[in-house]
N, C-alpha and C positions, 0 to 999 in steps of 0.2 A: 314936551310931546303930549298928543291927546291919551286922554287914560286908554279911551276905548282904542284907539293905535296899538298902544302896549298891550294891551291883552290880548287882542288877536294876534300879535307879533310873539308874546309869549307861548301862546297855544302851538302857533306852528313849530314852535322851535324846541318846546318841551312836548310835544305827542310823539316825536323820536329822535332820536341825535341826529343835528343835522347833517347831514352827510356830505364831504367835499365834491363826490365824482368824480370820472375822469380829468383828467386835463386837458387845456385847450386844445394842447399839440394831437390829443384822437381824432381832433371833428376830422369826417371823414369827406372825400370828395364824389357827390353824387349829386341827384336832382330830383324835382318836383315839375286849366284846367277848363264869322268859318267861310269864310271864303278862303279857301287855301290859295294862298299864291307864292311868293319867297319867302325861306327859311327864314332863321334872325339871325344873331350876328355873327360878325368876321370873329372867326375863332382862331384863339392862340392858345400857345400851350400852359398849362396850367401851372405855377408852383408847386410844390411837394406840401401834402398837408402840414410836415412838419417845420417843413422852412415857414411857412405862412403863419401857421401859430407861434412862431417865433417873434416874428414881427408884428403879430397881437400882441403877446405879452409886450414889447419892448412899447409899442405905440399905444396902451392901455396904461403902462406907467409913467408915460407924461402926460397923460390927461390928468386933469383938476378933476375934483370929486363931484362936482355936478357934470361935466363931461361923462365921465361913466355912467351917471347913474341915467342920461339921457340916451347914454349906447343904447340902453337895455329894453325900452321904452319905444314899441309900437303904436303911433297909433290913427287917429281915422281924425275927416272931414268931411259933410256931404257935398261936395262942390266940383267942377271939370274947368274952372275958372282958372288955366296957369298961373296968372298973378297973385291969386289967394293961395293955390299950392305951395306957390314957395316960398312965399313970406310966412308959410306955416312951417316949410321946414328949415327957412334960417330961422326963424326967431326958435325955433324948439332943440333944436340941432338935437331932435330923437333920430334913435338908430334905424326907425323902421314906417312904412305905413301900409297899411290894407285897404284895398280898395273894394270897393262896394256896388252897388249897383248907381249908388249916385255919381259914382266918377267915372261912368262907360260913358263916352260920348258916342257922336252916331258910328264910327267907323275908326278902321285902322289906324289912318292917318291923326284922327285929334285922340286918339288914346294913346298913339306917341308922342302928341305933345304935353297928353300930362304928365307921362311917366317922364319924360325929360325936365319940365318942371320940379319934380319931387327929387331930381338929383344934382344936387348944387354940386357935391363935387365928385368925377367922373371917375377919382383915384379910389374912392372909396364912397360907391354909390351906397341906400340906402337899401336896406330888404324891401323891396316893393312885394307886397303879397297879393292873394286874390282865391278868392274860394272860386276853383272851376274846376268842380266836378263832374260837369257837364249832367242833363237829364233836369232835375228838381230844382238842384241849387250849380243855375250856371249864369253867371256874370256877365263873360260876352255873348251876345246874342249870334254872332258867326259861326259857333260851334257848334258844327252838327256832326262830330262825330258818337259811335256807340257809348251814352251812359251804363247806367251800374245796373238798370232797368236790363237795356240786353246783355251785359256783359256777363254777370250771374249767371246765365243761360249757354253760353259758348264757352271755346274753347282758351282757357289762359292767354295764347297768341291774341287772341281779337283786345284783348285787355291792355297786353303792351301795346300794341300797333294805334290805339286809340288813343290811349297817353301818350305817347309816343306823337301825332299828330297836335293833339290836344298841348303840350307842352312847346313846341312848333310856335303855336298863336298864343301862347303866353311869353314865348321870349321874345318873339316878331315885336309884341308891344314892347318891351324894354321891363318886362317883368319879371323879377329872378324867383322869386318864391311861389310853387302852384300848393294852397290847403286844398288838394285835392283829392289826396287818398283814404275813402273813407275804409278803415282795419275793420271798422264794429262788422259782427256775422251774428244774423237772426233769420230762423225758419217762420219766424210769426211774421203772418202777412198785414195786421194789426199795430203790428211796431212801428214808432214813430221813423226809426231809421230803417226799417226792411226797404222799400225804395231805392237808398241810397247807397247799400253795401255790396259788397260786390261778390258774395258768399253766401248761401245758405246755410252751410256745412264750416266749421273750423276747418277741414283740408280743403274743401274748394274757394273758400275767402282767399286762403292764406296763397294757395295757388296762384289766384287771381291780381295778390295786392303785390306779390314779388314782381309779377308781369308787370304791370301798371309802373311799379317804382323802377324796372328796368328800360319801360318804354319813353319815362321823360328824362332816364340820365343824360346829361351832356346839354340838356338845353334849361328844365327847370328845375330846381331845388323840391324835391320831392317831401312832403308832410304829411305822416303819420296820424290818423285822427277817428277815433278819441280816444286816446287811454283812458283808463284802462279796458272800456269798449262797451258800446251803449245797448247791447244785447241781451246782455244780463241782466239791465236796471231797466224795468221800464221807465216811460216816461217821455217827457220832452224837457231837455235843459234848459233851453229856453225860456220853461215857465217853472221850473222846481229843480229839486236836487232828486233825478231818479236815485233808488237806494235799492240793493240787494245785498243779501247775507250770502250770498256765494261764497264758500270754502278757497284761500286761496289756492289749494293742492288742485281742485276744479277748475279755478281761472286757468291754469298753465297747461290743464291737459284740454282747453276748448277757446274761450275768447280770447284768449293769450298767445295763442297760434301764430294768427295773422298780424299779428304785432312784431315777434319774434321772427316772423317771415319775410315784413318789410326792412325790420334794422338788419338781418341778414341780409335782405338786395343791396342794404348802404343808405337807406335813409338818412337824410343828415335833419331833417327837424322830426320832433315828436311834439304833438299837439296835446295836452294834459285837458281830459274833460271835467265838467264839474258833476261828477260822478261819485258815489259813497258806496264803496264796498266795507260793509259794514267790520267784514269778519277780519279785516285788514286794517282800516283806521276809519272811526263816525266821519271825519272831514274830507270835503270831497278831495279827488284824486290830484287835482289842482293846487291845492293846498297842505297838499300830506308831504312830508318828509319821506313816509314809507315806500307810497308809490314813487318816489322819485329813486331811492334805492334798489327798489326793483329792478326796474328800468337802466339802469345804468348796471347793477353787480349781476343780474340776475338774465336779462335780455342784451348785454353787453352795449345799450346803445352809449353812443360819445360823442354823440352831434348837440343842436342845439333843442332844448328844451321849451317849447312855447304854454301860456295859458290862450284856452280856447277862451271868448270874448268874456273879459272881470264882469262885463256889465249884466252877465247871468246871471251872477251870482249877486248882485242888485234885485234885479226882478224876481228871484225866486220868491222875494217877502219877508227873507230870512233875518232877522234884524241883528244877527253877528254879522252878517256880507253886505249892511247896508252902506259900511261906509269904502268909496271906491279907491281911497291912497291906502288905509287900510289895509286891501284885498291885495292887492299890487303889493306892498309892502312884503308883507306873508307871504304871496307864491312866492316872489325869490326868495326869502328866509326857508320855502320848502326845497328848493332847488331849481325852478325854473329859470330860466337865460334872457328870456324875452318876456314880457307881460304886453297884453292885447286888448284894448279897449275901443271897444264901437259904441255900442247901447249906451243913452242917457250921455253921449261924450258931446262936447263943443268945443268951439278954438281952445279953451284953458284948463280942459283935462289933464291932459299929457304935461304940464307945468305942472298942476299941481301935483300929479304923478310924480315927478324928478325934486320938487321940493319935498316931497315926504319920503326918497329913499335919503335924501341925502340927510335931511332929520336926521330919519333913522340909524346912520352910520353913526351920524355925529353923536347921537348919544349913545349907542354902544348896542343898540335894539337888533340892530341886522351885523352880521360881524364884515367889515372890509373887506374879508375872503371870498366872503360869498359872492358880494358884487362883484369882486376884482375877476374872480372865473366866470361870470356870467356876459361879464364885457368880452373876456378875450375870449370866449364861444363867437357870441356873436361878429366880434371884428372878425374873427379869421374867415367866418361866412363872405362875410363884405368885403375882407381881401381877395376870397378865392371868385368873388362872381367878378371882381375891376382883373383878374390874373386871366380869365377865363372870354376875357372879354365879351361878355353878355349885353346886352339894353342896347348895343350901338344900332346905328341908322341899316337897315337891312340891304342887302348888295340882289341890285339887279338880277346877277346872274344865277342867284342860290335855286336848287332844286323847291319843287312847291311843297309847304308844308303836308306832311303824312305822306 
């Protein structure tokens, strides 16, 4: 294995003990961004969280070891080309992809022919994600429901009712995953996320993000985003690792709120930013053991653990995150379920992604455990969206979305 592999792999894994988390059987059952017209799909009744991670574990332990380690493994292409989608998700057979603005074709109708492309099989579709946050950063151009822009301003209800709607046209597409819920709360109107958050205040963020996360249960998989919350750090992730020396006894009584407020509505994913809280661990939040501890003993969450896009941690300049199986590598050795790669990616990211967890098993770098819980996180997802019947073809007679 490469040196420079192992030494990032040893950092994350000696900056704290790794920590198991819950088990798969907690992921809990909730959801996650415009021309409204029928709802999305014919709903059936759901499995019991715990029947379902039952049959993760059992169906995670007859996967081959590259099989897992491709569960784990979101990732992207820029193309609305169905032919190229799915020869990208059989030859990859990863657990998941994110769609972007390169895969919105013009309308409803060819955005469910990609998302039908992306799922070869219907028993255990793939996480289709999609940042729609609507306002700044919104994907489908149909959504003209209230962003974070008014929502901040009104009343909690307007917050659900909007995601709630908003969530509507991400399942209508055949989409189970909305990274729509931005948690970060900042009063500065100069912050890169003030725009985006849906709070001024720790109690009216956190108001706001419970709404939000209760307005798309039942239709999208609701995501948490960013831990541990870009309020405090200035900056843009995008271009660096913001850092703040925040006290963590301060995080919990302010930017920790509304994090705490959305795994109380039942968020099932949390989105890990690449964030340094200094006073907590130098490596971003992404990559810390600690915060992944947190977050699981501390904020009880037990759903599925995402990194927000590896490929930040690339562009930061940072020459420890330069290299991207690396980076992938680490966050799950921190605790992450799913690793997320857009930036800098092409057809043969996501391989070499899955060739270097399985390396990494193989010589002892990431321990089996780690993957083996991060697979059956994520299948019981993908069990519970094929149980819940989501992504199907939308029925005539459904009420209009919102």
């Amino acid at each position: 294995m490469d040196v420079a592999l192992r030494g990032l792999i040893a950092a994350a894994l000696t900056a704290a003990v790794l920590w198991a988390g819950a088990p798969a059987s907690a992921v809990t059952a909730t959801d996650d961004a415009d021309t409204p017209t029928s709802t999305g799909a014919v709903r059936v009744e759901a499995s019991a969280p715990h029947a379902t991670s039952t049959t993760a574990a059992r169906e995670v332990a007859a996967m081959s070891l590259r099989e897992r380690a491709a569960s784990v493994v979101m990732g992207h292409i820029p193309t609305t080309d169905p032919t190229a989608l799915r020869a990208y998700m059989e030859a990859g057979g990863i657990g998941g992809f994110i769609l972007m603005g390169a895969n919105i074709p013009a309308g409803e109708d060819e955005l469910r022919a990609v998302t039908a492309a992306l799922t070869i099989d219907p028993a255990l579709p793939p996480l289709i994600a999609i940042d729609q946050e609507g306002g700044d950063v919104s994907r489908l151009p149909w959504d003209t429901f209230a962003s974070s822009v008014e929502l901040k301003n009104a009343p909690p209800e307007a917050a659900r009712d909007a995601f709630a709607g908003r969530a509507a046209l991400v399942q209508r597409a055949g989409i189970g995953v909305n990274f729509g819920v931005v948690a970060d709360e900042t009063d500065d109107p100069g912050s890169f996320i003030y725009r985006r958050s849906l709070g001024t205040t720790p109690a009216a963020a956190s108001d706001r993000v419970a709404a939000a996360v209760a307005g798309e249960e039942g239709a999208a998989f609701s995501t948490l985003k960013h831990f541990p919350g870009h309020g405090a750090a200035p900056g843009d992730s995008h271009l660096g690792i913001p850092r703040t020396a925040m006290p963590p006894e301060e995080w919990r009584e302010t930017d920790g709120l509304p994090f705490q407020a959305g795994v109380d509505a039942g968020a099932p994913l949390l989105m890990f930013g690449h964030l340094s809280y200094t006073a907590v661990d130098e490596a971003p939040a992404s990559l810390s053991a600690e915060w992944h501890r947190i977050a699981r003993e501390e904020l009880g969450f037990a759903g599925v653990a995402v990194t927000d896009d590896l490929g930040m941690l690339q562009a930061s300049g940072d020459p420890r995150y330069a290299d991207p199986v690396a980076n992938a590598v680490a966050a799950l050795a921190a605790g992450n379920d799913l690793v997320l790669g857009v930036m800098f990616s092409d057809a043969q990211s996501a391989t070499r992604i899955v060739d270097g967890i399985v390396a990494a098993v193989e010589s002892g770098a990431l321990p089996q455990e780690r993957l083996d819980e991060a697979a059956e996180r994520v299948l019981a997802l993908r069990l519970q969206l094929a149980a819940e019947g989501r992504g199907l073809v939308p029925c005539d007679e459904c009420a209009p979305a919102g």
